[in-house]
Structure formats: C-alpha cells, structure tokens
C-alpha positions as CSV (number, residue, x, y, z in Angstrom):
1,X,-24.7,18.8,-4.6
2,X,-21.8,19.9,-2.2
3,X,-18.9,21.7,-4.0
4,X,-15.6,20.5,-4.8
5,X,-14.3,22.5,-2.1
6,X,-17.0,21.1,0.2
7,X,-16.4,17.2,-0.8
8,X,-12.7,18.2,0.0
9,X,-13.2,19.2,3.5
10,X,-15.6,16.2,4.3
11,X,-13.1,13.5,2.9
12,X,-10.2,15.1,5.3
13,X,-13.0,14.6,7.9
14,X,-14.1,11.2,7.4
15,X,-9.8,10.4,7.1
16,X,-9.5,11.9,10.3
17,X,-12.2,10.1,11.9
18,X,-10.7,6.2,10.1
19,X,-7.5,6.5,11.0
20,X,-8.5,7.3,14.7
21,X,-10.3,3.8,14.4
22,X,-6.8,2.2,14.4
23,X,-8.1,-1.0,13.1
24,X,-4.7,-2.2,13.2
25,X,-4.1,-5.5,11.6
26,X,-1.3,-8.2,12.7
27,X,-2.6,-10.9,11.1
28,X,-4.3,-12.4,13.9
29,X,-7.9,-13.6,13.3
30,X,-8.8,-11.4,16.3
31,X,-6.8,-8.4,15.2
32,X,-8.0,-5.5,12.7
33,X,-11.6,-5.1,14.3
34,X,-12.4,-3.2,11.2
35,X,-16.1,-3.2,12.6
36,X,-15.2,0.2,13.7
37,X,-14.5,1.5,10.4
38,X,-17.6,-0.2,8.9
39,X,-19.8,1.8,11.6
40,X,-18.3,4.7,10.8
41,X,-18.9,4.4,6.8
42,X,-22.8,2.8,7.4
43,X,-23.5,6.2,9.8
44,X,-21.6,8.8,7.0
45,X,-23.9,7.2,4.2
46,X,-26.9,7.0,6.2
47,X,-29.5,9.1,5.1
48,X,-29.1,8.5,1.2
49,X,-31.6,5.7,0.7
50,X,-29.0,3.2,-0.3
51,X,-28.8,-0.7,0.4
52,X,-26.2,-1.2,2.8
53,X,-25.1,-5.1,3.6
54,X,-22.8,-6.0,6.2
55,X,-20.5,-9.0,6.1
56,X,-18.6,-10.4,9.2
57,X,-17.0,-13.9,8.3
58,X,-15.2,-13.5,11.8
59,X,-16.2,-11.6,15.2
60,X,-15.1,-7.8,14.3
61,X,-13.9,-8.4,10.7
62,X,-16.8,-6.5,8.9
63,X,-16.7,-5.5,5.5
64,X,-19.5,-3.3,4.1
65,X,-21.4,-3.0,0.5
66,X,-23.2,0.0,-0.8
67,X,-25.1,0.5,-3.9
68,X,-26.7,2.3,-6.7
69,X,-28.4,0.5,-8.8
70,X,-28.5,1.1,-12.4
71,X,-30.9,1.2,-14.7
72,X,-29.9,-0.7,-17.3
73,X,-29.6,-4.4,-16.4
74,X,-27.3,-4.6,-19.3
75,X,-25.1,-1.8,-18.5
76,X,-21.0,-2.3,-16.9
77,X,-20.6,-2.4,-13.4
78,X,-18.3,-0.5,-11.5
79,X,-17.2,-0.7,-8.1
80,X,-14.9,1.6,-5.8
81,X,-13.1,-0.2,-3.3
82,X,-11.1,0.0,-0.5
83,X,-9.6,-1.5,2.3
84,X,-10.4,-0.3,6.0
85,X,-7.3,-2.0,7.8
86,X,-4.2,-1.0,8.6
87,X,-0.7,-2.1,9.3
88,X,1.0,-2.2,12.9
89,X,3.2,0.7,14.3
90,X,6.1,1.6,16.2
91,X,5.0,5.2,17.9
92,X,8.2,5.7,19.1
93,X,9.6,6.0,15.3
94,X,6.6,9.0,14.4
95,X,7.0,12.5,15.1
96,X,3.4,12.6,16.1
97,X,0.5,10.2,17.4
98,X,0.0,7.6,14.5
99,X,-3.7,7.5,15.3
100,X,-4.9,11.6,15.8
101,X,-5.4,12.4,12.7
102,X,-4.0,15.4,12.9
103,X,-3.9,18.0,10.1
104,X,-0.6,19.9,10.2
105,X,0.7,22.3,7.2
106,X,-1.4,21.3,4.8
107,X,-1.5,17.4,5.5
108,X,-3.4,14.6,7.5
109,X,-1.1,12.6,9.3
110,X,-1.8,9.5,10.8
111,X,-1.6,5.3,10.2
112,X,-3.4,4.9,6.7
113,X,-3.2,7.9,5.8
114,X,-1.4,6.9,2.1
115,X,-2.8,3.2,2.6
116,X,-5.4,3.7,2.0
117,X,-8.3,5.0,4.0
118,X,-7.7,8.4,2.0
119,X,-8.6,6.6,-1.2
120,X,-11.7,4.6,0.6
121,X,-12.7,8.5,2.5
122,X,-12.8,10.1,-1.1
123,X,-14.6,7.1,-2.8
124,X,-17.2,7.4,0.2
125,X,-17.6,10.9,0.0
126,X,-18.0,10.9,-3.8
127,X,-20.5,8.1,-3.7
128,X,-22.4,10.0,-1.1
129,X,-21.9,13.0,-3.0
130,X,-23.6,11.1,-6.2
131,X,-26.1,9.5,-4.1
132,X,-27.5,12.6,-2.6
133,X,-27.7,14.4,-6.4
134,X,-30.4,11.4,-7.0
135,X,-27.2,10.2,-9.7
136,X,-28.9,6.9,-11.9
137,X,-26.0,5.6,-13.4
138,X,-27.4,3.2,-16.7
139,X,-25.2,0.3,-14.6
140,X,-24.8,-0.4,-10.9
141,X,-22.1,1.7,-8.7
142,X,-21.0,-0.5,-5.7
143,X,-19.0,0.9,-3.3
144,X,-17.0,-2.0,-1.2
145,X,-15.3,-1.2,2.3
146,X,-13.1,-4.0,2.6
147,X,-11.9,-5.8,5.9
148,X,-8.2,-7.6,5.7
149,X,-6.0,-6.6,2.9
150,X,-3.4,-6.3,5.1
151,X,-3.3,-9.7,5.9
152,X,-4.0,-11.7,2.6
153,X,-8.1,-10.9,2.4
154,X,-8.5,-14.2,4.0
155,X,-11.3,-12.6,6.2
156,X,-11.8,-10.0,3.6
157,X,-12.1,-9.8,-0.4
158,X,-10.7,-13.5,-0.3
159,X,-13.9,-14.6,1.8
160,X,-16.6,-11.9,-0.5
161,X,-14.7,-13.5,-3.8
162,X,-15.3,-17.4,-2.3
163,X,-19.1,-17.0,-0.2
164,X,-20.6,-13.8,-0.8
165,X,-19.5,-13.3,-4.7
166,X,-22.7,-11.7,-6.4
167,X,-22.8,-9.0,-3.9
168,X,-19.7,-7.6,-4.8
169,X,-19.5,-8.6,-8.6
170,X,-18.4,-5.5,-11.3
171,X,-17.0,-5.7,-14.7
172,X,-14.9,-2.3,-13.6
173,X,-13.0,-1.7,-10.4
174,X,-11.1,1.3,-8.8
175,X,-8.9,0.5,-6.0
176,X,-5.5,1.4,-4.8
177,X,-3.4,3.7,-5.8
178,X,-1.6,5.3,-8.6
179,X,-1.6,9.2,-9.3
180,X,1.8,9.5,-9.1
181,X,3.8,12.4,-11.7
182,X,6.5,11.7,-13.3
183,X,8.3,12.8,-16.2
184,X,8.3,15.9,-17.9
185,X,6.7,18.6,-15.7
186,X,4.8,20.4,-18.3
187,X,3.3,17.3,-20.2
188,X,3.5,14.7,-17.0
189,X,2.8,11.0,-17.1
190,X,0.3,9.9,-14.3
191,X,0.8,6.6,-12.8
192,X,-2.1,4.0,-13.1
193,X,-1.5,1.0,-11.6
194,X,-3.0,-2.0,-13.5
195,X,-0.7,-4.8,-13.1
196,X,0.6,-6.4,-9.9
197,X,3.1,-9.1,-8.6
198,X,2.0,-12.0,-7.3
199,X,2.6,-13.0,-3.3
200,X,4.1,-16.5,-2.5
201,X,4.3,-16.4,1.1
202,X,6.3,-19.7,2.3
203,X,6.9,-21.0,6.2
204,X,10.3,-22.6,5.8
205,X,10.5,-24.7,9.0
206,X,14.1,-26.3,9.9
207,X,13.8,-29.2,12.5
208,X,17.2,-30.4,14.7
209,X,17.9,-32.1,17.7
210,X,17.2,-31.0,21.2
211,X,20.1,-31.3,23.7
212,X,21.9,-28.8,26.8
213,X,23.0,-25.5,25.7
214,X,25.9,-26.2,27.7
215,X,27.0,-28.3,25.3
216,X,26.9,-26.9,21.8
217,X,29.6,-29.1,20.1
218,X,29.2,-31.5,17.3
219,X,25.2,-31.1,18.4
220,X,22.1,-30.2,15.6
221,X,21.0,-26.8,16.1
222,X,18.0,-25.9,14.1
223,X,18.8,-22.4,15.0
224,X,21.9,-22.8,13.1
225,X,20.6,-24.2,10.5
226,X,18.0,-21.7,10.4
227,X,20.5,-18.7,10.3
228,X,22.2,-20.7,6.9
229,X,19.2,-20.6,5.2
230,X,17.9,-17.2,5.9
231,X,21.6,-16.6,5.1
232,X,21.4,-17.9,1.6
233,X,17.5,-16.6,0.5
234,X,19.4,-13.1,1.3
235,X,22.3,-13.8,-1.1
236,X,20.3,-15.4,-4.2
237,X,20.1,-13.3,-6.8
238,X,17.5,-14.6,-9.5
239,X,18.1,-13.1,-12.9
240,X,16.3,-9.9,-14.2
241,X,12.9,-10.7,-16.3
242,X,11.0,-7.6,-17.8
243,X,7.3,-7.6,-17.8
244,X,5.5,-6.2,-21.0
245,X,4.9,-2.4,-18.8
246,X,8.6,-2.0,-18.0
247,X,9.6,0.2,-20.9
248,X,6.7,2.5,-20.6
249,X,8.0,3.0,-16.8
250,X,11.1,3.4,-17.7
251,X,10.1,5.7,-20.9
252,X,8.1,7.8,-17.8
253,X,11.2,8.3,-15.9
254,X,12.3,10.6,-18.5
255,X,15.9,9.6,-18.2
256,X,19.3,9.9,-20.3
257,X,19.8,7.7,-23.1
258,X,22.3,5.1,-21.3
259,X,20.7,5.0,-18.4
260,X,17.8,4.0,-19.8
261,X,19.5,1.4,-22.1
262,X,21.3,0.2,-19.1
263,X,17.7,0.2,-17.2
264,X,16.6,-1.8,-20.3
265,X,19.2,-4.5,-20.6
266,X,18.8,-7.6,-18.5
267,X,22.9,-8.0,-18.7
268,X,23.0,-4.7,-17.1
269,X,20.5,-3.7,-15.4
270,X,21.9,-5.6,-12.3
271,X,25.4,-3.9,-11.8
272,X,23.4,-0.6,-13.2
273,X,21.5,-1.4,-9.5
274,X,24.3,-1.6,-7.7
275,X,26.1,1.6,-8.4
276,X,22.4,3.5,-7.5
277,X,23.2,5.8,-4.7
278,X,19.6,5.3,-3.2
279,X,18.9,2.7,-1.5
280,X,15.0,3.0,-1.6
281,X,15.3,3.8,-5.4
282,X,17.6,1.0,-6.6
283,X,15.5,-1.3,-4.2
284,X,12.0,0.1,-5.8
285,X,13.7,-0.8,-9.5
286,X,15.0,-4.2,-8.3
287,X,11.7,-5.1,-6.9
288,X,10.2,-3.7,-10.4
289,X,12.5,-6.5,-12.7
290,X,12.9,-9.5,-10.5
291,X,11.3,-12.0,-8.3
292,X,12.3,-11.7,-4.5
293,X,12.6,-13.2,-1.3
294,X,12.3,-11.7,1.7
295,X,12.3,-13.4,5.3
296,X,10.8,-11.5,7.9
297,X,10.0,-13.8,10.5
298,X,11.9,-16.3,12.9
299,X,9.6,-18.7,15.7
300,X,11.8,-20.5,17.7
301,X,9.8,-21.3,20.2
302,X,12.6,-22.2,22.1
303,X,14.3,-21.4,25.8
304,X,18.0,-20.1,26.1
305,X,20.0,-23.2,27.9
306,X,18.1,-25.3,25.1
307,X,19.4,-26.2,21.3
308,X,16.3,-25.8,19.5
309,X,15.1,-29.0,17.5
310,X,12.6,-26.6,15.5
311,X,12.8,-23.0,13.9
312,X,10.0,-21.6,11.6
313,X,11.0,-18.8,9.3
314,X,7.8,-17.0,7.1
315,X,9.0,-15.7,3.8
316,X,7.7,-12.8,1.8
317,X,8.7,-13.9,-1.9
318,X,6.8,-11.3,-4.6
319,X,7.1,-13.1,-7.8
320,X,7.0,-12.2,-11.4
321,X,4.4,-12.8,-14.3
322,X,5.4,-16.6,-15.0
323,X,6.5,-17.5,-11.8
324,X,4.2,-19.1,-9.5
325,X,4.0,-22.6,-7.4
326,X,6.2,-24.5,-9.1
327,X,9.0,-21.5,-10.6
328,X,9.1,-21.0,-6.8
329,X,9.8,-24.3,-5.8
330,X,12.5,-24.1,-8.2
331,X,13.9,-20.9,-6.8
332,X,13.9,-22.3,-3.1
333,X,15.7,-25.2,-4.6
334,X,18.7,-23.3,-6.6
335,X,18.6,-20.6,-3.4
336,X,19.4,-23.2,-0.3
337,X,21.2,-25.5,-2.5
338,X,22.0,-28.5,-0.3
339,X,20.2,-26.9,2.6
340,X,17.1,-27.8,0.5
341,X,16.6,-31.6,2.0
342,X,16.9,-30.1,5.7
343,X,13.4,-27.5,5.0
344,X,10.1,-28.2,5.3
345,X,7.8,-25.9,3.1
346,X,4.3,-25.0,3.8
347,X,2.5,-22.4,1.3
348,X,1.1,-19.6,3.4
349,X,-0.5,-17.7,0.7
350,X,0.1,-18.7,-3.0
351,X,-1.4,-15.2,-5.3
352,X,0.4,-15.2,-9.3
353,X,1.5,-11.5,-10.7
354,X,-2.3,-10.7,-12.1
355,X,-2.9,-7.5,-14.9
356,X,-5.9,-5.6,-16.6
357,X,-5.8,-4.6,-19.7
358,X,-6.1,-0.9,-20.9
359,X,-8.4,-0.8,-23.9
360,X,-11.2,0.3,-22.1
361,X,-13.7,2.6,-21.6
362,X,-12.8,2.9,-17.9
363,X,-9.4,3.8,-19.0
364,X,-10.9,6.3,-21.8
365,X,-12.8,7.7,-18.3
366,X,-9.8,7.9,-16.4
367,X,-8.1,9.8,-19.0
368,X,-10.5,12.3,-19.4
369,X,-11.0,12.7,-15.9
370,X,-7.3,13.3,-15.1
371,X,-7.1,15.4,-17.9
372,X,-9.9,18.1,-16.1
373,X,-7.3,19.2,-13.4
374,X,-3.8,17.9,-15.8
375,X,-4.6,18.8,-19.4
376,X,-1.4,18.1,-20.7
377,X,-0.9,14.5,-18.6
378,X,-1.3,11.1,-19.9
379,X,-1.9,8.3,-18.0
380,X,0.5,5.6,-17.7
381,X,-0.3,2.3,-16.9
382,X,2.4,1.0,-13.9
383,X,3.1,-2.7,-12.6
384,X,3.5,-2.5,-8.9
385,X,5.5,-4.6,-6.5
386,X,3.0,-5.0,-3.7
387,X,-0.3,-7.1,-3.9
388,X,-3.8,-5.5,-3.5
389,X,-7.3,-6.9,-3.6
390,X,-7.4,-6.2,-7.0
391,X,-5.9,-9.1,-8.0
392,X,-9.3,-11.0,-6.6
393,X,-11.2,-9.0,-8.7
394,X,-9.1,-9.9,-11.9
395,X,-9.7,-13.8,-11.0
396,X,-13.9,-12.8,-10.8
397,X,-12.9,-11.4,-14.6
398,X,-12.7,-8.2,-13.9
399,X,-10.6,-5.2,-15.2
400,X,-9.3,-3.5,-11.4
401,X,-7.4,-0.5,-12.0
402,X,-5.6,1.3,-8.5
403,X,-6.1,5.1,-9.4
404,X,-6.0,7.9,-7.5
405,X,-4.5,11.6,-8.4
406,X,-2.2,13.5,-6.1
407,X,-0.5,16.7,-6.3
408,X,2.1,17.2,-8.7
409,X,4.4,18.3,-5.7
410,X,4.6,15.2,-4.2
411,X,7.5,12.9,-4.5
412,X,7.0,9.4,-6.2
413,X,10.1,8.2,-3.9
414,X,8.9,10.4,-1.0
415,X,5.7,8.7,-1.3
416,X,6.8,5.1,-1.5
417,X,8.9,5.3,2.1
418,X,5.2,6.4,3.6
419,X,3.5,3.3,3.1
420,X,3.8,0.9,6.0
421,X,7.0,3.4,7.0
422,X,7.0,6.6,9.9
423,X,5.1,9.4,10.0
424,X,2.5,8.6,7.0
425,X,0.8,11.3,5.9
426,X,-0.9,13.1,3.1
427,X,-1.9,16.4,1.9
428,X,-5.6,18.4,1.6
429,X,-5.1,19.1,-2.4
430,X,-4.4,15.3,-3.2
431,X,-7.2,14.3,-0.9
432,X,-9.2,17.0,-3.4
433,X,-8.0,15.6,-6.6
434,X,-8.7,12.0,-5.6
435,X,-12.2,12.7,-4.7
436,X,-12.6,14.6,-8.0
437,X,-11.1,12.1,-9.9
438,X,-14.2,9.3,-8.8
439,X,-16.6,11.5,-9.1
440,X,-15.6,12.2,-12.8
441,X,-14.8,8.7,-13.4
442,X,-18.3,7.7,-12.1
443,X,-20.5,10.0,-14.4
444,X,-18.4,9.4,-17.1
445,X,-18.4,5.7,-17.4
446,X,-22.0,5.4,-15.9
447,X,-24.1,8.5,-16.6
C-alpha cells in the first residue's frame, strides 16, 4: 500500500490533471462535459479489478460508479462522493490561469480546486489506495463521481436518485466539505457539515406593454417594473430564525460573552450584523440565521428603441428549515407587496433545508479519525448556507455528512471567499489530511 506521503503526491496529481479538464458548467444542458473527468477517473482506477458503471443521461454529462463490494450483505453502506463540475470564470479577475493546475508555494491553484475536485481526487486516491491493499470491507464502499451539482443535479445526482437509484444506494455518505478549525487553538473544533439550506430558485417574469422608446411617458415598461421588484427582494428583510446547530456554531467561534448573546438573540442579532466591519463575515452569519433572496439574473430579451413588454428575473432564495413552497410564496408576497399581482412565478428548482443526524457510527469514525492527526479536536457538526448533493442522499434515507480536514493554518473566512470567487486554490498538507481522513474513515466504519 503506497504511503501517506505517496497518496499525498498522487491526489495533487490527479487535482492537477481535473481541474485542467475545465468541465465548466453554466447551466446549459450542453455545458459541463464532465465526460472528461469521468475518463480521467475510469483510466486512474483501472487496473484494480473494480466494477465501474458509467451513466450519461445527456450527451457529455457522465457520471461514474465504483465499487467494493462487501461481504456482508447485511453490513452499512458507505459511499464517497463528489462532484466533477465546475463553476464559470472570469480569467481576467485570477492572478494565474484558472485551468493549469499549477502548484505554487505550497498550493494547487486552479477552478475547483476548493469545490470540490480536491475532495473527489482524495476520495479517488484513497479508494484506489484500499482497492489495491485487496481491502474487504464487511459492507459495500461506492465511490460516486458526480456530473452537475453546479447546476441543481438535474443531469446528475437528481437523475441517479430518480432512474438509476440502486446503483448508487448507501446508508452512509461523505461528500463536501467541512474541516474547517475554529476555536481554541490548542483544543480546536472541526467543522462537519451535516445540515444544509434548502434552494428555492424562482423566475419572476414581469410582462408590460410594447411601444417606441421615443416615447417613454405614461407608457408600461416591464423593465421598469422589473427594476421595482428587484428593488424591493433587495430591501426585505425577513426576521432571524435559529436552527437547532446555531449555538454550537456560535459556541465554536469562541467569542466574548455579549457578542455571543447578541449573536444569540433574534432581537439583536440583526443590528449586531449591521455594525460587523466585514462584509463577507456579517454576510456569512446573516446567510447562517435567515432565509434570503438573491436576484442574479435579468432576460430582457429586448432591443434599445423598444419598451419591453417582458423581463424575466431568476432568483436565488436559500431558505430555512420550515420554509419551503408555500413559506416562500408568502415571502414573495410580503417582499413585492403590491407589486405581487404584476409577477408571474415559475419554480426553477424547489430543494427544503435537509439534515443528518449525528448519533452514528460514521460520526464515532470521523471522530476518531480526525482525532489521528488533531488529538485534542472535536468535531462540530455545522449547518451550511449552500446546497450540495447531499441533500438527495438524505431524501434516499440516508445520513450524508460533507467532511474533509484541512490545515489548521487556513482561514475559515479566507476559505469561504475561494469558492466560486478568484484565484481558488488549496494547499499540499490539506490535500494530505483529506486523503487520510477517508482512508481512516473507510477501515473504520467498514473493516
């Protein structure tokens, strides 16, 4: 079996190699081409004997399953997965090509590089790793390279969940991404993210009157009308709701006393907010306590000397655990107030705030397995503000942690600005600790 140093050096490899796939996803059904990535995987694990299925509900959207199978019928699944897309980019913003790869003090930089083809290159090495050790686990290891995530999973997880179920079925899943310190440095806590928001993307389309832009007065501009409403979704300011994890995130910040009163008060965490120097961190807390809404996109459609008799506008709202289709008809209702009658809504994607509980003995693995490297850390378990495939997992009845373990010396808000943001990178000793940490994880739970 290769040695931790070894496995190391092979997952900066196999990153390097992904992210120069670019299998950049925009949301288009053409877009992503993740077949790349899936070529790449199938050719790394060749050679170990293993099943590997392919699955391409749509030209160039391939997903791929590996697995051991256990030997007791009877035993708990797990499964390691990952997703092989990637958002778009702007090269001009990076300080280096997005898609080289290119290691540089100490880190891998490149698109996906934190999300999350350097969890999916450490879960593939570890699996080969296992694999080529002739590792039986008593239950079945799967290891599941994912297509879409970036998108919703419609041509992804979403599709596997609805057609292909049983070939990607677990009882225990490890996806993205967690490993985060925090706290006191000499008896950390170490972010485990097993609780997510849900994402209820609307298309808010406003309709007016065509006429000549020559002659704007008195006329129905659907543009106009657009800019209101995008207006007023920007000012509305739905109350603060805890979720059951809050404390223990708040408990991990290690904070003063008031602050964290003032962080645990729905009367005041809002103003508490406002006064935040940061704008990422009082922006990553506000995200944490309260259901937003976010537009992003306008179509017009339209030609300058024409008033526009239709404007589309797509709407990223992340809600809360108890809001969901109808809490966020509500909210569109109290946020465009009279506006309300002059929108058409169509649900783009419609995912509740999903969680995993922690009484388990994936999470009695993960502790001990984090403890190897940390053996002063805990674990702590963290409800994040994005969505991940995980949350189809939790709907197939399964518990779908996101762990990985990074150094100590990276920066939780540091971090956060990397995903989806410029110059996205991460470093050789995280890559190590991730790898390390599914390996553990994998012959403790299963051998």
């Amino acid at each position: 079996m290769a040695t931790a140093t070894e496995q190391t050096a092979e997952t900066v490899e196999l990153l390097q190699a992904l992210i120069r796939n670019a299998c950049v996803n925009n949301g288009t059904p053409e877009s992503g081409q993740e077949v790349r990535n899936a070529d790449l995987l199938a050719t790394y694990l060749e050679g170990t004997g293993l099943d590997l299925q392919r699955y391409e509900p749509t030209p160039g959207r391939t997903s791929l399953v590996a697995r051991i199978e256990g030997s007791d019928p009877a035993a708990p699944s797990l499964c390691l997965m990952g997703h092989t897309d990637v958002v778009p980019v702007n090269p001009s913003g990076w300080s280096r090509d997005p898609f080289d790869g290119e290691v540089v003090d100490g880190e891998v930089w490149g698109r996906g590089a934190v999300d999350m083809l350097n969890l999916i290159a450490s879960q593939a090495v570890a699996f080969r790793s296992l694999a080529d050790s002739g590792f039986r686990p008593t239950g079945d290891l799967i290891l599941f390279a994912v297509a879409d995530e970036e998108s919703g999973s419609v041509h992804g997880a979403r599709w596997m969940a609805d057609h292909e179920a049983d070939a990607i079925r677990a009882d225990y899943v490890l996806t993205e991404n967690g490993g985060l310190h925090s706290g006191n440095a000499e008896a950390p806590a170490i972010s485990v993210n097993v609780a997510e928001k849900g994402a209820s993307w609307r298309r808010l389309t406003v309709r007016g009157t065509p006429g000549h832009g020559s002659m704007p007065y008195r006329t129905d501009n659907a543009l106009v009308k657009a800019a209101a409403v995008i207006q007023r979704l920007a000012d509305y300011r739905p109350p603060a709701r805890f979720h059951e994890l809050w404390r223990g995130q708040v408990d991990a910040m290690a904070l003063d006393e008031e602050l964290r009163d003032q962080l645990l008060d729905t009367a005041q965490i809002d103003e508490f907010l406002a006064a935040v120097p940061s704008s990422e961190t009082a922006g990553h807390l506000h995200a944490c306590t309260h259901t937003t809404f976010s537009p992003n996109v306008a179509d017009g459609l339209g030609k300058t000397n024409v008033i526009p008799d239709r404007v589309s506008i797509d709407v990223d709202i992340r809600t809360m655990p108890g809001d969901h289709t109808e809490e966020v008809r509500e909210h569109l209702r109290e946020a465009l107030g009279d506006l309300v009658d002059h929108v058409e809504v169509e649900v783009l994607q419609d995912d509740a705030a999903s969680s995993s509980r922690v009484d388990t003995p994936l999470w009695d693995a993960l502790e001990r397995a984090v403890a190897r490297p940390f053996p002063t850390a805990r674990i702590n378990p963290q409800f994040i503000v994005g969505f991940t495939d995980a949350r189809i997992y939790r709907e197939m009845g399964a518990v779908a942690y996101g762990a990985g373990l990074l150094s100590p010396r990276i920066s939780g808000g540091e971090f956060a600005q990397r995903f989806h943001g410029n110059d996205e990178r991460i470093d050789i000793e995280s890559l190590g600790l991730t790898t390390g940490l599914y390996h553990d994880v994998c012959t403790d739970l299963l051998g």
